[in-house]
VOKOLTI-873084 format. One record per residue: residue number from 1; residue in three letters; x, y, z of N, C-alpha, C in turn. Coordinates in pm, whole numbers, plus 32768, in hexadecimal, padded with zeros to 4 digits. Layout:
// VOKOLTI-873084
@n->NUM	res->ALA	n_px->X	n_py->Y	n_pz->Z	ca_px->X	ca_py->Y	ca_pz->Z	c_px->X	c_py->Y	c_pz->Z
...
// end
This chain:
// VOKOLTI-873084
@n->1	res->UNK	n_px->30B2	n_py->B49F	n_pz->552E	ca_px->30C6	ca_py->B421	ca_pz->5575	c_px->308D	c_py->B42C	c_pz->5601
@n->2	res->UNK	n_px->303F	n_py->B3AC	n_pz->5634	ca_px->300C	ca_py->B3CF	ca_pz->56BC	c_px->306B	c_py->B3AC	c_pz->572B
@n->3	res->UNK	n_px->3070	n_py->B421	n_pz->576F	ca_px->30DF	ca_py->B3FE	ca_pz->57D4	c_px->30CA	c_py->B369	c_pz->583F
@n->4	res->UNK	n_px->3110	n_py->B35B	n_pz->584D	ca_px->30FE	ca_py->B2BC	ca_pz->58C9	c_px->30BC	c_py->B311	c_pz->5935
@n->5	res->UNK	n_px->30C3	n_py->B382	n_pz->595F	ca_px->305C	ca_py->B3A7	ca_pz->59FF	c_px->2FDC	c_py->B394	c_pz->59F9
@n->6	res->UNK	n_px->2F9C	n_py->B3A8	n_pz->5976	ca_px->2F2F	ca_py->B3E1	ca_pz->5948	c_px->2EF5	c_py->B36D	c_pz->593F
@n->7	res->UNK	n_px->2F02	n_py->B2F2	n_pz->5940	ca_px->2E9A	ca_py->B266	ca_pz->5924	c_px->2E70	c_py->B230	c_pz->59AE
@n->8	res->UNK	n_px->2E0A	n_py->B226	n_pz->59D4	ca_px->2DE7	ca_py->B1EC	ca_pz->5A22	c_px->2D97	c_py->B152	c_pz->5A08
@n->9	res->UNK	n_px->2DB1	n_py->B0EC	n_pz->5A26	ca_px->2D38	ca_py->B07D	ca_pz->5A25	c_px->2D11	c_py->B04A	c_pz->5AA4
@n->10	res->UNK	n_px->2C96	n_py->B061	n_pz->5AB6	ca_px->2C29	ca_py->B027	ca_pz->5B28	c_px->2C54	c_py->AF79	c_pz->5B06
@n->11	res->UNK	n_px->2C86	n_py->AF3F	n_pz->5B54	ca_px->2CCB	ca_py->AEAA	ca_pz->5B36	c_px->2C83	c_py->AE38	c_pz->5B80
@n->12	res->UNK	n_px->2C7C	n_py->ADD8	n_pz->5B85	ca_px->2C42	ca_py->AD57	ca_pz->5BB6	c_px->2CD1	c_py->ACF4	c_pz->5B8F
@n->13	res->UNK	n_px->2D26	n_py->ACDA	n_pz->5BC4	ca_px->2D40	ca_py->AC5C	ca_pz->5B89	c_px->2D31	c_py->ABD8	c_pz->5B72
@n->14	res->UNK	n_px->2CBD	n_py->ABD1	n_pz->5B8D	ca_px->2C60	ca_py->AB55	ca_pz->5B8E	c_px->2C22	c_py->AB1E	c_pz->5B22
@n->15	res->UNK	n_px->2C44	n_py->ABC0	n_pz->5AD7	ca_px->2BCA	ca_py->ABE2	ca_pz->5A7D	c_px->2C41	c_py->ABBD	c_pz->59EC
@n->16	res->UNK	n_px->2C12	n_py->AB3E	n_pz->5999	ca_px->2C73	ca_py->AB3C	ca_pz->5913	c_px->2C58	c_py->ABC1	c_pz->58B6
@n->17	res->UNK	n_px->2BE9	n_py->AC02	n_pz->58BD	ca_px->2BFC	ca_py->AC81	ca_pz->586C	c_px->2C3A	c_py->ACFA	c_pz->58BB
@n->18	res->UNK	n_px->2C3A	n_py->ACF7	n_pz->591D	ca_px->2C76	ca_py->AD5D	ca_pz->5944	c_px->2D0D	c_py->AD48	c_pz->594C
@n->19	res->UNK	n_px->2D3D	n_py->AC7F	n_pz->5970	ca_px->2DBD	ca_py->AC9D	ca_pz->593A	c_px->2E1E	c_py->ACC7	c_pz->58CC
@n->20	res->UNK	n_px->2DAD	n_py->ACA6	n_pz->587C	ca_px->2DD6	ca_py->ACDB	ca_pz->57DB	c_px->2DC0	c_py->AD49	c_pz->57AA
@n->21	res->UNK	n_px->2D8C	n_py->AD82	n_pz->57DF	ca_px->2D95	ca_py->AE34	ca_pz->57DE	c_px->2E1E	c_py->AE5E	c_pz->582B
@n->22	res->UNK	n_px->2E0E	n_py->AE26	n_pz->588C	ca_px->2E90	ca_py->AE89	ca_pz->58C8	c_px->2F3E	c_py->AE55	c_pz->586C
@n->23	res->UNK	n_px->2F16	n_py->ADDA	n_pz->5825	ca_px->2F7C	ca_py->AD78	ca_pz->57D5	c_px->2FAE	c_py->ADF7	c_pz->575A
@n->24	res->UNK	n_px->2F10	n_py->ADFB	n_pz->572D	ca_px->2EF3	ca_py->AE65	ca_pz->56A0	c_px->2F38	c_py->AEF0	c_pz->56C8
@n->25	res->UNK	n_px->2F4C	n_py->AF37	n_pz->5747	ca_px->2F75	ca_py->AF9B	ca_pz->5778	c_px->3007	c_py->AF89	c_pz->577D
@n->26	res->UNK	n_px->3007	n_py->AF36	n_pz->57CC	ca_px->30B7	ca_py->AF2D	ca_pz->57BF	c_px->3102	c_py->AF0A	c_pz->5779
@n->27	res->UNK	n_px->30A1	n_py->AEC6	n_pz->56FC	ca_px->30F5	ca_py->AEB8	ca_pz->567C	c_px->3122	c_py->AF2B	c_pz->5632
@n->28	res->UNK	n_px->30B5	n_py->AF9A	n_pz->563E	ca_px->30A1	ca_py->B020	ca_pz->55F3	c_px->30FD	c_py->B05E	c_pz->564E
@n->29	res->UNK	n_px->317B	n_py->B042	n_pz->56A5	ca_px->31B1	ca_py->B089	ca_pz->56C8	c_px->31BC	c_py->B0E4	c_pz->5751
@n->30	res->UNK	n_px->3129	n_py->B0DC	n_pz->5779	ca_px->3107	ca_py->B11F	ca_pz->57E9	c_px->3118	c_py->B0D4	c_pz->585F
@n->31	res->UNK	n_px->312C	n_py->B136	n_pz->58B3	ca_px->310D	ca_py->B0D7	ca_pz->5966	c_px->3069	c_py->B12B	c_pz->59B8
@n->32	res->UNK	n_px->3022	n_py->B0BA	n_pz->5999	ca_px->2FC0	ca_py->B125	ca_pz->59ED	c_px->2FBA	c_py->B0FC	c_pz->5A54
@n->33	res->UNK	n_px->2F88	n_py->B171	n_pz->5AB1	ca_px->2F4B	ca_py->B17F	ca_pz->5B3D	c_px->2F0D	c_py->B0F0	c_pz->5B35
@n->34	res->UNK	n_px->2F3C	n_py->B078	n_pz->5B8A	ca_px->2EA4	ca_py->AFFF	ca_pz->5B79	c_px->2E48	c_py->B02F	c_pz->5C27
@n->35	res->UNK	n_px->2DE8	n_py->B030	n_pz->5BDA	ca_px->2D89	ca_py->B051	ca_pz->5CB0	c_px->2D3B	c_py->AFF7	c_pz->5C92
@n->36	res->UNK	n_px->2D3A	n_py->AFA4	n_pz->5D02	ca_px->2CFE	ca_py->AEED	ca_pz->5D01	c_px->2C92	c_py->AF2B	c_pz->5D8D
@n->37	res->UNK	n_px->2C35	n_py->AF2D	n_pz->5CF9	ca_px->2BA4	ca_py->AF76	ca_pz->5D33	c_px->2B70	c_py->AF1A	c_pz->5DB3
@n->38	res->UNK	n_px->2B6A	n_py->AEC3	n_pz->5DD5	ca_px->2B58	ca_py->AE79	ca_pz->5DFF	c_px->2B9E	c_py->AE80	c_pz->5EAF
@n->39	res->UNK	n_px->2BE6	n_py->AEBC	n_pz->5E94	ca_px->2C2B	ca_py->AECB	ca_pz->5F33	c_px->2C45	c_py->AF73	c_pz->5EEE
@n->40	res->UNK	n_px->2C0F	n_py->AFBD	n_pz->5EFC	ca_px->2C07	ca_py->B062	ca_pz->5ED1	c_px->2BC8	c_py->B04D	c_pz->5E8E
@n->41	res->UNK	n_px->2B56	n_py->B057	n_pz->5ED0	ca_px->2AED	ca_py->B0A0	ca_pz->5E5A	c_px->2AC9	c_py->B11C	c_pz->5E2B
@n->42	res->UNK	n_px->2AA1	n_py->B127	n_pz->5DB5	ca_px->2A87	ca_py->B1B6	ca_pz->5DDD	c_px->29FA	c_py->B1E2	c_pz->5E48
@n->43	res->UNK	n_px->2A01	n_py->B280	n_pz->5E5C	ca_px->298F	ca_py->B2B1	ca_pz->5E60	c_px->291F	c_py->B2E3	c_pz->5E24
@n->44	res->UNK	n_px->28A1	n_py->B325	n_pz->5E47	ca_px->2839	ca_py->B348	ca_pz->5DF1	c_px->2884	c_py->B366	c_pz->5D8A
@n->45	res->UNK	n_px->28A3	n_py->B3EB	n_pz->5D9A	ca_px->28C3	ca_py->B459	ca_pz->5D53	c_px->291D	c_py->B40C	c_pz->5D0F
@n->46	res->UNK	n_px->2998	n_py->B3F5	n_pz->5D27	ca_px->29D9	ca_py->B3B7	ca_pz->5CC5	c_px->299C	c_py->B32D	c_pz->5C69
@n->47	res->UNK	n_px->2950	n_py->B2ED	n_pz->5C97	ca_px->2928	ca_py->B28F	ca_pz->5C29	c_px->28C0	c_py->B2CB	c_pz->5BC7
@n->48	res->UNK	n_px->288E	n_py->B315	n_pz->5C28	ca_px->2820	ca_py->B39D	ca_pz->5BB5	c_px->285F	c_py->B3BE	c_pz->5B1F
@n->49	res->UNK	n_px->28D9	n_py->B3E7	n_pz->5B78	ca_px->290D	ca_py->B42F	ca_pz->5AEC	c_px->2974	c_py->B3DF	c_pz->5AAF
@n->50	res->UNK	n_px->2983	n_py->B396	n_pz->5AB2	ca_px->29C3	ca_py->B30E	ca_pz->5A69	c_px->2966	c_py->B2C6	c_pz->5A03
@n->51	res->UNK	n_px->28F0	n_py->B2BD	n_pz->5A32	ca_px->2854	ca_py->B29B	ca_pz->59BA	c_px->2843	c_py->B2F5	c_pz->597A
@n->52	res->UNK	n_px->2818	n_py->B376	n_pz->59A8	ca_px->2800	ca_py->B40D	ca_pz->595E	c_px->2879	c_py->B414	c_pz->58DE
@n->53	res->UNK	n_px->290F	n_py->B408	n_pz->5919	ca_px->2971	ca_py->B429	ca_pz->58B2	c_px->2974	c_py->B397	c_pz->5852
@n->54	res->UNK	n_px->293E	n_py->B33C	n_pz->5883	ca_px->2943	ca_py->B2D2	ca_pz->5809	c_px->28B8	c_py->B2BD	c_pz->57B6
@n->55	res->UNK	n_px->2863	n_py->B32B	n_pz->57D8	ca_px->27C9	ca_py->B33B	ca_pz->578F	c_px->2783	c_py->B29C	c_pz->57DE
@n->56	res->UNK	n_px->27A3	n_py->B274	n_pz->583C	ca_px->2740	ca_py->B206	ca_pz->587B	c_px->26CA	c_py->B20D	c_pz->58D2
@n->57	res->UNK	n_px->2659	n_py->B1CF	n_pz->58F2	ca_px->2619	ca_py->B21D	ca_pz->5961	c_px->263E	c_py->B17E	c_pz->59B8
@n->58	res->UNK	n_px->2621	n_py->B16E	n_pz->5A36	ca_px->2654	ca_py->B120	ca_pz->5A7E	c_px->261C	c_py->B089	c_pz->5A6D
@n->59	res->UNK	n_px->25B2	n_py->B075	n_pz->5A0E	ca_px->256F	ca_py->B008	ca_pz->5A05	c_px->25AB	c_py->AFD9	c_pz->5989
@n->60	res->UNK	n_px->25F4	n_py->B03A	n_pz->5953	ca_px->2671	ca_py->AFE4	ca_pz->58D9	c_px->26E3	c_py->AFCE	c_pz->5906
@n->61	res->UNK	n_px->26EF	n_py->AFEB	n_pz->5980	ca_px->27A0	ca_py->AFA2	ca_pz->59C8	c_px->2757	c_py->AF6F	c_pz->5A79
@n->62	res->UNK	n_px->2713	n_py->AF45	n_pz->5A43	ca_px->26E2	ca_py->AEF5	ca_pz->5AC3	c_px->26D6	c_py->AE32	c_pz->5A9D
@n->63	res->UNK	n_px->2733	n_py->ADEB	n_pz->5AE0	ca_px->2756	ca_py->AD76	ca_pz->5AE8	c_px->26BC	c_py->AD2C	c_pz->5B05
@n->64	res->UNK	n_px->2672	n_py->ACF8	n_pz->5A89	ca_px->25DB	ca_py->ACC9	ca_pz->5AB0	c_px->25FD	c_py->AC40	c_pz->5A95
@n->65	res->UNK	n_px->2667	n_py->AC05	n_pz->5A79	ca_px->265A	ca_py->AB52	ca_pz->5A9A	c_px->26C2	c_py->AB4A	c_pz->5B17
@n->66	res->UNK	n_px->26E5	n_py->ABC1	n_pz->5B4E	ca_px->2711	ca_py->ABB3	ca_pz->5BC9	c_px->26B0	c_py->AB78	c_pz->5C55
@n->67	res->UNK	n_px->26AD	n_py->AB04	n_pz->5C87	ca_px->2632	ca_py->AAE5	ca_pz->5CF5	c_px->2606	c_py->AB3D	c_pz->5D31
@n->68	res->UNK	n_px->2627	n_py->ABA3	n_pz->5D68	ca_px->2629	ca_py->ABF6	ca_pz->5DC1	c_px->25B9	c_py->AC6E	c_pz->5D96
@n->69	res->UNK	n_px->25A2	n_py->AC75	n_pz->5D2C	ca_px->2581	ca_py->ACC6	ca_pz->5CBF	c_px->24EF	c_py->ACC8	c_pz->5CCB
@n->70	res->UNK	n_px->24E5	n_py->AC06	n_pz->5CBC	ca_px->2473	ca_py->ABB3	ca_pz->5CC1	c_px->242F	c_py->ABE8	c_pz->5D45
@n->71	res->UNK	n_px->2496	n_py->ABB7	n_pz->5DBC	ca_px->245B	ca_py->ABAE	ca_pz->5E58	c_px->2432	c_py->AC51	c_pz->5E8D
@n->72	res->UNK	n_px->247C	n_py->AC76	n_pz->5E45	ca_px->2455	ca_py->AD21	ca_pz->5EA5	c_px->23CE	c_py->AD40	c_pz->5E49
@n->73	res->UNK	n_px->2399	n_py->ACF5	n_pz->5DF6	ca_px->2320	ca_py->AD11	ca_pz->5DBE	c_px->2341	c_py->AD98	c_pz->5D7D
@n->74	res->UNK	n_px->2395	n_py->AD98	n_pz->5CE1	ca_px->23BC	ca_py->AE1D	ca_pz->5CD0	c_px->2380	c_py->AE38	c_pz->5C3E
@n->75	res->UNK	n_px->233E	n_py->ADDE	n_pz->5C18	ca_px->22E5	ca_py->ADF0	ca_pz->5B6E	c_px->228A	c_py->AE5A	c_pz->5BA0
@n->76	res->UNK	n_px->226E	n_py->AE9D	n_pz->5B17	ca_px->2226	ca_py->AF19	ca_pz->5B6B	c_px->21EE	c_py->AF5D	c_pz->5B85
@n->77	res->UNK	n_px->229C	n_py->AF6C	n_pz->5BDF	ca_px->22C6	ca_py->AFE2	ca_pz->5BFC	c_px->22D0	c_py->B076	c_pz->5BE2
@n->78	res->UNK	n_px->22D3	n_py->B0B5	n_pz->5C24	ca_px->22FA	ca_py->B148	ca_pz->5BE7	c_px->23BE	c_py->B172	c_pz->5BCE
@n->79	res->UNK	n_px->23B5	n_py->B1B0	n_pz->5B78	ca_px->2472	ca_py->B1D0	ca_pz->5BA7	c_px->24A6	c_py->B201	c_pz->5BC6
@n->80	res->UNK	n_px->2463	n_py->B279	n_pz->5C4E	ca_px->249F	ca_py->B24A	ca_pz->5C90	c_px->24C8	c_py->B205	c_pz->5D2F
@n->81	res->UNK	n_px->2435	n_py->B196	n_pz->5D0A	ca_px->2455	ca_py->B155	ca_pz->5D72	c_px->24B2	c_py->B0DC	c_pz->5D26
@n->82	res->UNK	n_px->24A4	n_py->B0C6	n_pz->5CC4	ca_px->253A	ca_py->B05F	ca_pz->5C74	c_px->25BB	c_py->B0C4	c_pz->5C97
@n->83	res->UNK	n_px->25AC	n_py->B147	n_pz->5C8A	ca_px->2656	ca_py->B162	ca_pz->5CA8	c_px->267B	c_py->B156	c_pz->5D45
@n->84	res->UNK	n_px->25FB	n_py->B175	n_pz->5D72	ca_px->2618	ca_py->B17A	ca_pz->5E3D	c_px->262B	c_py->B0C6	c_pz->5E52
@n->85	res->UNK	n_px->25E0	n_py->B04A	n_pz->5E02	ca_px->264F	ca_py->AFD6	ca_pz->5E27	c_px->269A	c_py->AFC5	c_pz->5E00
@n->86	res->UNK	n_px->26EF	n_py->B001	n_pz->5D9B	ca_px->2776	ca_py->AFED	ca_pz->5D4E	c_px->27CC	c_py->B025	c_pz->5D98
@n->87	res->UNK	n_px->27BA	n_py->B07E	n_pz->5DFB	ca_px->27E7	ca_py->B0C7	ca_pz->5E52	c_px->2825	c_py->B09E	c_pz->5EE5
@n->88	res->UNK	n_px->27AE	n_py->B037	n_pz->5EFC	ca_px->279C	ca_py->B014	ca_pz->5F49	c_px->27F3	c_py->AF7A	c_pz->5F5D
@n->89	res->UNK	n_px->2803	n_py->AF5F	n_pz->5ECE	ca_px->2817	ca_py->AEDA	ca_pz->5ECB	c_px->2855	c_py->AEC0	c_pz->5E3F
@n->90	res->UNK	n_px->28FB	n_py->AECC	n_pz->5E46	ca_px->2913	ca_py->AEF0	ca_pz->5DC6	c_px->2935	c_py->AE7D	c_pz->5D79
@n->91	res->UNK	n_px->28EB	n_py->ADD9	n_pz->5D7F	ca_px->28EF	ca_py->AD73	ca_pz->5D49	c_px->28A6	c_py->ADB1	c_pz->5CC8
@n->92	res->UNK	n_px->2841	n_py->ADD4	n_pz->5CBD	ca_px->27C5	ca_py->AE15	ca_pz->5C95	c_px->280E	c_py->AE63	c_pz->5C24
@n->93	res->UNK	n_px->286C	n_py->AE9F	n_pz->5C3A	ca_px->28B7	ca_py->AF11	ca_pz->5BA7	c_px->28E8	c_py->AEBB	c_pz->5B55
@n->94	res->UNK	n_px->28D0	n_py->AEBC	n_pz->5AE1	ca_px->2925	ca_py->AE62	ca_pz->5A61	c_px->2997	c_py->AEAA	c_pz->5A66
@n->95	res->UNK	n_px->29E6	n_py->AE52	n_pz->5A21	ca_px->2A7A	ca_py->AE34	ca_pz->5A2E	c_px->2AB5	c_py->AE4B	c_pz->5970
@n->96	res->UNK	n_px->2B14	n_py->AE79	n_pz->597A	ca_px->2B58	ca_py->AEF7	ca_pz->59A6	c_px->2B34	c_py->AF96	c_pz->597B
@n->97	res->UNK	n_px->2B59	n_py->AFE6	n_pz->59B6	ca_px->2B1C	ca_py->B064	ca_pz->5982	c_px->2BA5	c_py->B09B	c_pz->5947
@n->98	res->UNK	n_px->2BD4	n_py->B0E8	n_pz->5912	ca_px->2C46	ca_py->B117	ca_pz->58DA	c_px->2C45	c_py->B1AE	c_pz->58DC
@n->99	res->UNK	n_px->2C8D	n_py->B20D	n_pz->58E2	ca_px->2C95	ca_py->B290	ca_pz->58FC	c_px->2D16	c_py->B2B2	c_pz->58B3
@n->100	res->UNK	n_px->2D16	n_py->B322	n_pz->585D	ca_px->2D7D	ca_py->B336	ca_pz->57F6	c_px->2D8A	c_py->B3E1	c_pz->57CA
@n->101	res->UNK	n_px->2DE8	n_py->B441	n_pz->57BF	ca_px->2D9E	ca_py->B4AA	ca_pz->5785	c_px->2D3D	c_py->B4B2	c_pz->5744
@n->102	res->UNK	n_px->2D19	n_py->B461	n_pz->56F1	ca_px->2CCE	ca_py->B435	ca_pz->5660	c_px->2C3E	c_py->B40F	c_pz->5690
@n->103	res->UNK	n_px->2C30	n_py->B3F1	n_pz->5723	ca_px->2BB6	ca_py->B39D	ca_pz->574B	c_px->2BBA	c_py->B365	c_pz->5786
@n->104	res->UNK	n_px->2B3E	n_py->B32E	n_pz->57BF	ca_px->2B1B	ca_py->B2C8	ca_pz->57FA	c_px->2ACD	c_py->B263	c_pz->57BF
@n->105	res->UNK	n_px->2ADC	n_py->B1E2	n_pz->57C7	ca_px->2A80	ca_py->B175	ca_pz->5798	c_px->2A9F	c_py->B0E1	c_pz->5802
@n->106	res->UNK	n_px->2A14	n_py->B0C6	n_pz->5816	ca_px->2A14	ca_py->B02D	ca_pz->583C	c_px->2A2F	c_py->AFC7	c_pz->57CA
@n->107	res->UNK	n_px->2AB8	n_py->AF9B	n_pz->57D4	ca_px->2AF3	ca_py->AF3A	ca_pz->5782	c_px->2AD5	c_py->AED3	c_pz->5769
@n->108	res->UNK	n_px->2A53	n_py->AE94	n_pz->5736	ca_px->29E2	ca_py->AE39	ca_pz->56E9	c_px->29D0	c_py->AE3E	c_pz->5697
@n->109	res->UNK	n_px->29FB	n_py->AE0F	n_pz->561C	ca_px->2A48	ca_py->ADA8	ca_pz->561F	c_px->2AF3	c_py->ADE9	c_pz->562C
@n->110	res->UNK	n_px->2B58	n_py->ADCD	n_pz->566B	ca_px->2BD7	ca_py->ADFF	ca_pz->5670	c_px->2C0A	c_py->AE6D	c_pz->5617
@n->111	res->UNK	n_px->2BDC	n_py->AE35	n_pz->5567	ca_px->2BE0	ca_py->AE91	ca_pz->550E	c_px->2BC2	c_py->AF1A	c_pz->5525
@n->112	res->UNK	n_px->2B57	n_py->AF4B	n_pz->5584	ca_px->2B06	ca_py->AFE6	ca_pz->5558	c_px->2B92	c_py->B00C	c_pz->55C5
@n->113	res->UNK	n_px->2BF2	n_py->AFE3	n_pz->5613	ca_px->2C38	ca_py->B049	ca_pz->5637	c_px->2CA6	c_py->B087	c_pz->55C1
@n->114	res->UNK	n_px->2C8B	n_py->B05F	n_pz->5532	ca_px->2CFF	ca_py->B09F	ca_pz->54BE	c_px->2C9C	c_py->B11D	c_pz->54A9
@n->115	res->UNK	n_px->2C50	n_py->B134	n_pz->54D5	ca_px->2BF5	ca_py->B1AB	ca_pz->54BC	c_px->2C56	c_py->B22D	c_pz->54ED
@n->116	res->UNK	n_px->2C80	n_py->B213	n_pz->559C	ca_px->2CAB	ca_py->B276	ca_pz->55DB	c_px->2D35	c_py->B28F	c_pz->55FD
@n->117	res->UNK	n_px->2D5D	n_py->B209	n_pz->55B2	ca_px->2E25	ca_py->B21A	ca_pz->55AF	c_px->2E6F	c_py->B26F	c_pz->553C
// end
């Protein structure tokens, strides 16, 4: 059983999938860590290895119908100059990331987080 310390979700609540991930979490029992990326973001290193442990490279959790995406002129790109604006600017990170003993996965569609519970 995964302990409740051990879940983390990168959260938006803005975001209807990310509310329903964290819905899907606390139905399953758990309380996770919520960090509302958005006011804490992470850093390099930590968003590094948040893609790395979910097999992503940053141009698959990079927000591209986000405007911002558009304006910083970020098509491309290299990744990692996509992870240095995700970094920089964490509108830019898709929503939600999930962290579990079991894994990590960006929860798109909500479903792939039954992968790591």
């Amino acid at each position: 059983m995964t302990h409740m310390a051990d879940v983390t979700i990168y959260h938006n609540p803005r975001c209807s999938t990310s509310r329903t991930v964290l819905g899907t979490l606390q139905d399953a029992g758990l309380n996770p860590t919520i960090i509302r990326y958005l006011e804490t973001p992470p850093d390099e290193a930590t968003l590094r290895r948040l893609l790395t442990d979910a097999g992503l490279q940053p141009s698959q959790a990079i927000r591209k119908k986000e405007s911002l995406y558009a304006e910083l002129g970020l098509a491309g790109k290299s990744e990692d100059e996509l992870l240095a604006a995700m970094v920089e600017h964490p509108i830019l990170i898709e929503r939600p990331i999930v962290v579990t003993p079991k894994g990590t996965r960006l929860a798109r569609p909500a479903g792939a987080i039954n992968e790591i519970l």
